[in-house]
Every structure is written in C-alpha cells, then in structure tokens.
C-alpha positions as CSV (number, residue, x, y, z in Angstrom):
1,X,186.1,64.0,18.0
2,X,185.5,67.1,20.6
3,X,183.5,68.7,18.2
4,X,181.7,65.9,17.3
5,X,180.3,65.3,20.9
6,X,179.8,69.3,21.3
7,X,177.8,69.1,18.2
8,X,176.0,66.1,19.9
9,X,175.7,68.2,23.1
10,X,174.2,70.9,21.4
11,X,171.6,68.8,19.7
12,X,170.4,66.9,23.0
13,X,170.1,70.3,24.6
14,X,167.8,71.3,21.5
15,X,165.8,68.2,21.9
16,X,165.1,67.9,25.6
17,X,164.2,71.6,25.5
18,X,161.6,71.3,23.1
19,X,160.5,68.2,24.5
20,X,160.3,69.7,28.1
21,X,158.7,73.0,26.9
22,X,155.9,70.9,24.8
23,X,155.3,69.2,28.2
24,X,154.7,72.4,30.1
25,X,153.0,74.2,27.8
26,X,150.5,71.6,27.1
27,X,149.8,71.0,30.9
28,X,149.3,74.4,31.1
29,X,146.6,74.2,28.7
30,X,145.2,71.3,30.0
31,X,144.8,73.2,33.5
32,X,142.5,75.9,31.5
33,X,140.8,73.9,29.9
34,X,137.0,74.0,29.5
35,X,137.2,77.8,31.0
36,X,135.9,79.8,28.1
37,X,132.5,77.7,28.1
38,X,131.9,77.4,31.3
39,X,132.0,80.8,32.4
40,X,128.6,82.0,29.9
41,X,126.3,79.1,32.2
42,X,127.6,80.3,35.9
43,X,129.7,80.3,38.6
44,X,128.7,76.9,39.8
45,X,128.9,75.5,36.7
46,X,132.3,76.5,35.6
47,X,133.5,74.9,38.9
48,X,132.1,71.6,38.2
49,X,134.3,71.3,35.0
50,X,136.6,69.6,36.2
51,X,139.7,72.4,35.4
52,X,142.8,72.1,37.9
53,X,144.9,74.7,39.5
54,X,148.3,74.7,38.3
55,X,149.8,71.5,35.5
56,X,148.9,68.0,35.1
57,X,151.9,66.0,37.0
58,X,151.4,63.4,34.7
59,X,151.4,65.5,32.1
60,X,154.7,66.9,33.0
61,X,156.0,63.5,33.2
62,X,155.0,62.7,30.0
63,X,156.6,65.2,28.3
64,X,160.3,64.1,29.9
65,X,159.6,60.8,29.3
66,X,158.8,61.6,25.7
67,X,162.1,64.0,25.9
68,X,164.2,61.2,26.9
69,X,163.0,58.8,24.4
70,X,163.3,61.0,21.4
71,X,166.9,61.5,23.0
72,X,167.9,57.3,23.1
73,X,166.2,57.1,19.8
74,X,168.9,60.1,18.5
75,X,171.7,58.3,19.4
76,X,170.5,55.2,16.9
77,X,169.5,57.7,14.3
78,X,172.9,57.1,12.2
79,X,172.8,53.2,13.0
80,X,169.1,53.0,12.3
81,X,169.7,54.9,9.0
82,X,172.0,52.9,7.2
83,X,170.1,49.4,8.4
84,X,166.7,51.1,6.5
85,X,169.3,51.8,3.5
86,X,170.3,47.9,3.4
87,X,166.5,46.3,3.4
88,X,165.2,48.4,0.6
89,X,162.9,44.9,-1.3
90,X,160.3,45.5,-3.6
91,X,157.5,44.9,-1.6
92,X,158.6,47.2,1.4
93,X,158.8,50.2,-1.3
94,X,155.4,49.0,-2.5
95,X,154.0,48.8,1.3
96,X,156.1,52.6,2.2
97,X,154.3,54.2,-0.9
98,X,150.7,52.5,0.1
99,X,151.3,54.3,3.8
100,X,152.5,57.5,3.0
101,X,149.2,58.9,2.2
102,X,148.2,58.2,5.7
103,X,149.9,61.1,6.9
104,X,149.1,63.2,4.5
105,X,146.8,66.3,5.0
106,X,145.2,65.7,1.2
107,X,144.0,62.3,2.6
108,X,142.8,63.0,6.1
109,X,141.3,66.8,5.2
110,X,138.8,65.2,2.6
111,X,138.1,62.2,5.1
112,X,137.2,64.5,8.1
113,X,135.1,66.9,5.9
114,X,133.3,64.2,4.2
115,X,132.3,62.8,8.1
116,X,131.3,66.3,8.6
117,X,129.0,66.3,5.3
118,X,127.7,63.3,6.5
119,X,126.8,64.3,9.9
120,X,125.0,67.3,8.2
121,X,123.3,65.2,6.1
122,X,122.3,62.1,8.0
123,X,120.9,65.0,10.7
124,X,123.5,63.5,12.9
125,X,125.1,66.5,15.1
126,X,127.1,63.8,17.1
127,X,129.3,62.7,13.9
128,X,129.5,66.8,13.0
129,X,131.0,67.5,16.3
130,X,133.2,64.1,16.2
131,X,134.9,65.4,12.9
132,X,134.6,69.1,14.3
133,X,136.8,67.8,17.1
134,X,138.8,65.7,14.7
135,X,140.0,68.9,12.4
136,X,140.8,71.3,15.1
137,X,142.9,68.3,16.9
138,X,144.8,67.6,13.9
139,X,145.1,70.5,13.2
140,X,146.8,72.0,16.1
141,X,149.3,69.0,16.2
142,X,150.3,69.9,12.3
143,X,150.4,73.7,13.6
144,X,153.1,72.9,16.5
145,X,155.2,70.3,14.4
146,X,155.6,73.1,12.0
147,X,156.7,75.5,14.4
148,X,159.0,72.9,15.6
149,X,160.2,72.3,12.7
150,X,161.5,76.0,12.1
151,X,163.4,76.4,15.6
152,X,164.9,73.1,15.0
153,X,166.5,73.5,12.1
154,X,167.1,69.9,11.6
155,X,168.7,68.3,8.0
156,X,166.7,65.5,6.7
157,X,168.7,62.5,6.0
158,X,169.1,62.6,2.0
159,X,170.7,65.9,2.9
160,X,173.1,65.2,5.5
161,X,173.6,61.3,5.0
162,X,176.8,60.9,7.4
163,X,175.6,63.9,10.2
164,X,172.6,62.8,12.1
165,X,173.6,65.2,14.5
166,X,173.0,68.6,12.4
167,X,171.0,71.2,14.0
168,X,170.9,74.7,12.2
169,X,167.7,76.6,13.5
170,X,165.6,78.8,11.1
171,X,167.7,77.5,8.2
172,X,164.9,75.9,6.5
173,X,165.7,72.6,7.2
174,X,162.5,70.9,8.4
175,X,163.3,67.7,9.4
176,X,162.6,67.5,13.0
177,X,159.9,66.6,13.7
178,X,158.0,64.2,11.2
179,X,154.8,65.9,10.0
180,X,153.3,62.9,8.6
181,X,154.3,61.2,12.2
182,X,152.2,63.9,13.5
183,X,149.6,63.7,11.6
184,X,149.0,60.2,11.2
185,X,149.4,59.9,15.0
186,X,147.0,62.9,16.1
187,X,144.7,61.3,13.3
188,X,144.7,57.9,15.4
189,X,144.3,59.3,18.7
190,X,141.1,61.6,17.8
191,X,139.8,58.6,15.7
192,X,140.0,56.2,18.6
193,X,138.2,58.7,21.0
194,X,135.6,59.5,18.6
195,X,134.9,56.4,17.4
196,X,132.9,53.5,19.5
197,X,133.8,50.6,17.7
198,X,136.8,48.6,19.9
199,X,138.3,47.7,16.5
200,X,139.2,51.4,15.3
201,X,142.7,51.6,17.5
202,X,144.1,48.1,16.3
203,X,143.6,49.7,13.2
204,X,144.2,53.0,13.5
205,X,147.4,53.1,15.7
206,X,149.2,50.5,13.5
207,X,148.4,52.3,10.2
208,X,150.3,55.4,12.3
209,X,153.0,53.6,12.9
210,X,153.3,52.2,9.5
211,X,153.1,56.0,8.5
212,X,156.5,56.7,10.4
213,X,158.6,53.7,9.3
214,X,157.5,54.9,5.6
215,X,159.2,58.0,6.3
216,X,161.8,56.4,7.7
217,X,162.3,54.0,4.8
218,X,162.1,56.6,2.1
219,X,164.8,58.6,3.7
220,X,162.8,61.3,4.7
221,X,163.1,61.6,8.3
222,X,165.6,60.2,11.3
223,X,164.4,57.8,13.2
224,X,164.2,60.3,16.4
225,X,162.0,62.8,13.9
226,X,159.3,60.0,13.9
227,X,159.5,59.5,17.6
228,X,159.0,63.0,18.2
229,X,155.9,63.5,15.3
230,X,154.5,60.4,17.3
231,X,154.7,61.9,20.6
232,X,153.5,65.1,20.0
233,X,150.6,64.1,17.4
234,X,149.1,61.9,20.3
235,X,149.9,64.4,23.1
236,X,148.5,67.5,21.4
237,X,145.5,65.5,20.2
238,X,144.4,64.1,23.1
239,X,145.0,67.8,24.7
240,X,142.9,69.3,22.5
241,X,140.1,66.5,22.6
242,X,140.1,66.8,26.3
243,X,139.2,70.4,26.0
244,X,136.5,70.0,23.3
245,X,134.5,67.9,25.0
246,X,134.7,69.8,28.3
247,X,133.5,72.6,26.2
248,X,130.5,71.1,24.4
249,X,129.4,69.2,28.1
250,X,129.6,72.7,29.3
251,X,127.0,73.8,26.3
252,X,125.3,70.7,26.8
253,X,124.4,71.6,30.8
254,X,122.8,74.5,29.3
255,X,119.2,75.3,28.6
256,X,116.9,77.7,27.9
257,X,113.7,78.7,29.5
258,X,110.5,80.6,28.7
259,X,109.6,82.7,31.9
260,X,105.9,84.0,31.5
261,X,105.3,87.4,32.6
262,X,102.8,90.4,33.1
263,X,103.8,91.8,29.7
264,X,105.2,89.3,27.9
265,X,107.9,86.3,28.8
266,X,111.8,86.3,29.6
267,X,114.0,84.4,28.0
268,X,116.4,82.6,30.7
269,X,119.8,80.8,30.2
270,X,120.5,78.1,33.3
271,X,122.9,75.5,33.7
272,X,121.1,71.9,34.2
273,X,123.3,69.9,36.7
C-alpha cells in the first residue's frame, strides 16, 4: 500500500508540474505577444498593442485550475475506466468510431487547407488568414501535447489495465495527454473565434468533447489524459490566436506612401492610428 500512494505521489507531482509550467510558459508568451510586428511600424505603434509587462494573472490561474482538475479527474481514472468497460452497446461503438476522426490531423489538415484554397480562390484574404491562423493554432497545440507526451511517459489503459497510476518518462508510452483531445479542442476554439456565425460553438465544442469520450470509450486514453488534451488544446489555441491577430492589426495599421520629390519620389512606411 506505501508504494502504491508513493507511486500516486509521484504521478501528482508529474501532473501539477506540467500543468503549472504550461501556465507560465504560456502567460509568458502571451505578455510578448504582438512584439515582432509591431516593432517594423514604430515606436508609438508597438506601444499601442496592447502587450503587458510581466504574465497574465488570469492566465496563471488558469493553468492551476486546469492542474488541479486534471489532478481530481486522476484519482477517478481507474473508477472511470472500468464504468466505460461495462457500457460498451452497439450504438456507442458506432457513435465513438463516427467521432474519432474529429481529432484527427487527416480530417482537420484537409479541412483547413481546403478554407485556405477557398479564400485564395473566392479572392477572399479574410478566410486565407482565418485558416492561416487556424493551422498554426492547431498546430502548436499538437506540437506541445507531443512534447508532453514524451516527458510524461504515461501507459495508455489497454497497456496497464489495473495501474492508472504508471508514469515512466521517455519510455515511449504516450498516453498523457490525449492528442485527439488536443486537437479536436484547439480545432473548436480557433473555429469559434474565426467564424461569425453564433451557431459554430454549440457545434463545435460538443463535437470536441464527443472526440475525448471516444477516446475514452475505445480504451485509448484515461480519463485525466482527455482533461489535460482539452485544457491545453483550448489554452494554446486561444494563445496563439491572441497573438495572430495582434500581429496582422499591427500590419493592418500600416501603410504605404508615395512622397514626391525633386528627383523622383520616396517610398514611406507609417503606422495609421
């Protein structure tokens, strides 16, 4: 039994640490965001972007809130496991094998370029820079769950049934956290920013979620790996959105101006407030 709850120990420590550092890191980047476009227009500009001094205290909060849940959730993985193993009916494999997709990058990769296509073809740069924004948030989401994935070292379920609690890191194991969860959840996030119509997140968020209990019902992930993909698949998104669109307003405030002159004209950069 004591090295069941030092096992246990170890794991929370491993969770709340990547929880907490996700936090900072990402308030962090929120605090230099918009930076790089700002600085080309001017001085004046790049002050009226809105970046803060030091990290979001909401963000920070966020990220220990988010710590803590994936933590409750951890101590129900076991529990939560074997109730998904006793409701297995026909039509909720039918409805887990309809989601999974979802989360998949060889569904959303072909959706986003095909909105970019479209924007490019229609003439439409606002849809090319929604699905611009789309890729790189999704992207970076899938990017940090896989580097999560390595340092924690977590067994999937159908390989450690009866240990919820194993944590080996850089073994290989990748089950912490859920890259579909990510994935499906960043998807959402950038799809209801981008996207005007009020319907898109009742639609959106629930087809996320339906993602992670897929994953759950297949066996595929503990219920605390969802939590996690869902967490940080919204968080980074949004980050990264946030960014993005400080950067093209930035590009937006700029213009450019022919100067006449004795020999010629000047071409001038200014920022338009």
């Amino acid at each position: 039994m004591g090295f069941a709850w030092d096992a246990r120990g170890r794991t929370l420590g491993v969770l709340l640490l990547l929880a907490a550092s996700c936090g900072l890191g990402l308030s962090a980047g929120r605090a230099r965001a918009g930076d790089d476009g700002l600085t080309l227009a001017s001085t004046e500009a790049a002050a009226g972007s809105g970046a803060s001094s030091g990290p979001s205290h909401t963000s920070l909060w966020l990220g220990l809130a988010s710590g803590a849940v994936v933590t409750a959730a951890a101590f129900g993985d076991g529990w939560l496991h074997d109730e998904s193993l006793e409701s297995q009916s026909r039509a909720e494999r039918r409805l887990s094998r309809a989601a999974q997709p979802l989360g998949n990058l060889a569904v959303v990769v072909p959706a986003i370029a095909l909105a970019y296509g479209a924007g490019t073809l229609l003439r439409e740069p606002g849809l090319g820079r929604a699905a611009t924004r789309t890729a790189f948030a999704v992207g970076a989401a899938c990017a940090s769950a896989l580097v999560l994935k390595e340092v924690a070292g977590r067994a999937r379920p159908n390989e450690s049934p009866d240990d919820a609690w194993r944590l080996r890191p850089f073994s290989g194991h990748d089950s912490f956290p859920s890259g579909h969860a990510t994935l499906a959840f960043a998807a959402a996030v950038a799809a209801s920013r981008e996207a005007q119509a009020r319907w898109v997140p009742w639609v959106a968020y629930p087809a996320a979620a339906l993602v992670g209990w897929s994953r759950i019902h297949d066996e595929k992930h503990w219920t605390s790996d969802v939590v996690a993909g869902a967490a940080l698949g919204a968080w980074v998104s949004w980050k990264v959105e946030d960014r993005l669109r400080a950067r093209d307003k930035a590009r937006g405030r700029l213009s450019l101006r022919l100067i006449p002159a004795r020999r010629g004209a000047l071409f001038s950069v200014v920022a338009v407030h």
